[in-house]
C-alpha positions in Angstrom: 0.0 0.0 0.0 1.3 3.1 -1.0 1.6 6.5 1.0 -0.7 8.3 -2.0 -3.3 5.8 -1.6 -3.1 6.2 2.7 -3.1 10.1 1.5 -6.4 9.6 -0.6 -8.0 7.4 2.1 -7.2 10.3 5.0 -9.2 12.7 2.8 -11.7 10.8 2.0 -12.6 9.7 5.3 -12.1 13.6 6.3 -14.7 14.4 3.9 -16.9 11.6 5.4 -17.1 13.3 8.4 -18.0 16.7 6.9 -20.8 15.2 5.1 -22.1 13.5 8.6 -21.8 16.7 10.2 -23.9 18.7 7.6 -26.4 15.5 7.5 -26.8 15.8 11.3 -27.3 19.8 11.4 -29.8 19.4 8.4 -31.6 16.5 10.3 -32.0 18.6 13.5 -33.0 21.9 11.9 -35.7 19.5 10.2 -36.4 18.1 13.6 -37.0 21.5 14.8 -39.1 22.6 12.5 -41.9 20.3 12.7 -43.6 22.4 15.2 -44.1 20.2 17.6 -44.1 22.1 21.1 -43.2 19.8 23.9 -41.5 19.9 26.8 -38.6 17.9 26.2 -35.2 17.3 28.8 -32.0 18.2 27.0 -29.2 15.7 27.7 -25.7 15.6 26.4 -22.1 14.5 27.0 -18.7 14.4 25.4 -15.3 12.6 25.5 -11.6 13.7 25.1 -9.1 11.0 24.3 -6.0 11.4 25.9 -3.8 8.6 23.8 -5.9 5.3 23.8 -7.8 6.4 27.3 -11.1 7.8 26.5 -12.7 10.6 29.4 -16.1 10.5 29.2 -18.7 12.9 30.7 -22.5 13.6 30.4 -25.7 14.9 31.9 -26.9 11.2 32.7 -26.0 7.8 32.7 -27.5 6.6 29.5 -25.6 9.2 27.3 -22.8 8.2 29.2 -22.9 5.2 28.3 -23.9 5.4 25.1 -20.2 7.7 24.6 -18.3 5.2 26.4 -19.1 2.4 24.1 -18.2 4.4 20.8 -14.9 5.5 22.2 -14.1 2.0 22.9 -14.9 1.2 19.2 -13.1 4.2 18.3 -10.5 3.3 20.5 -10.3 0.1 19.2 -10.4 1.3 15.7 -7.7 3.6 15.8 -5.4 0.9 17.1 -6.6 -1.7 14.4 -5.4 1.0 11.9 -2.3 1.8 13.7 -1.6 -2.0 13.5 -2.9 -2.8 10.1 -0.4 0.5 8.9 2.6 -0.8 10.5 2.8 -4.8 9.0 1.7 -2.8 5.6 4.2 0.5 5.6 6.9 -2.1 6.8 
């Protein structure tokens, strides 16, 4: 595998996640349009990985958990890549 093939996978996968972020603001605009005037609880969280150890925080347990099982995969992921580069690049 060559580096201009790991080059044009990076951007792809950069541009990926563009087009995931403008599908989810389009989504919730959408979402908040409908009208629909209830009293809904607003919960949230985020993580910050520091090397392979994910921090995870949140407003309640279920979005917590929710984040800490995708930075595991993500996690896991990353270091499936890192290892999948290395035998390949060697």
């Amino acid at each position: 595998m060559s580096g201009e093939l790991l080059w044009s996978l990076g951007v792809v996968l950069v541009f990926v996640g563009f087009v995931l972020s403008f599908v989810a603001v389009v989504l919730l605009v959408l979402s908040g349009l409908k009208g629909k005037k209830s009293e809904g609880k607003a919960r949230g969280g985020g993580v910050i990985v520091i090397g392979p150890f994910p921090v995870v925080f949140g407003t309640d347990k279920e979005s917590v958990k929710i984040l800490l099982l995708l930075s595991i995969v993500l996690v896991a992921l990353l270091l499936v890549f890192m290892v999948f580069s290395f035998y390949i690049l060697r």
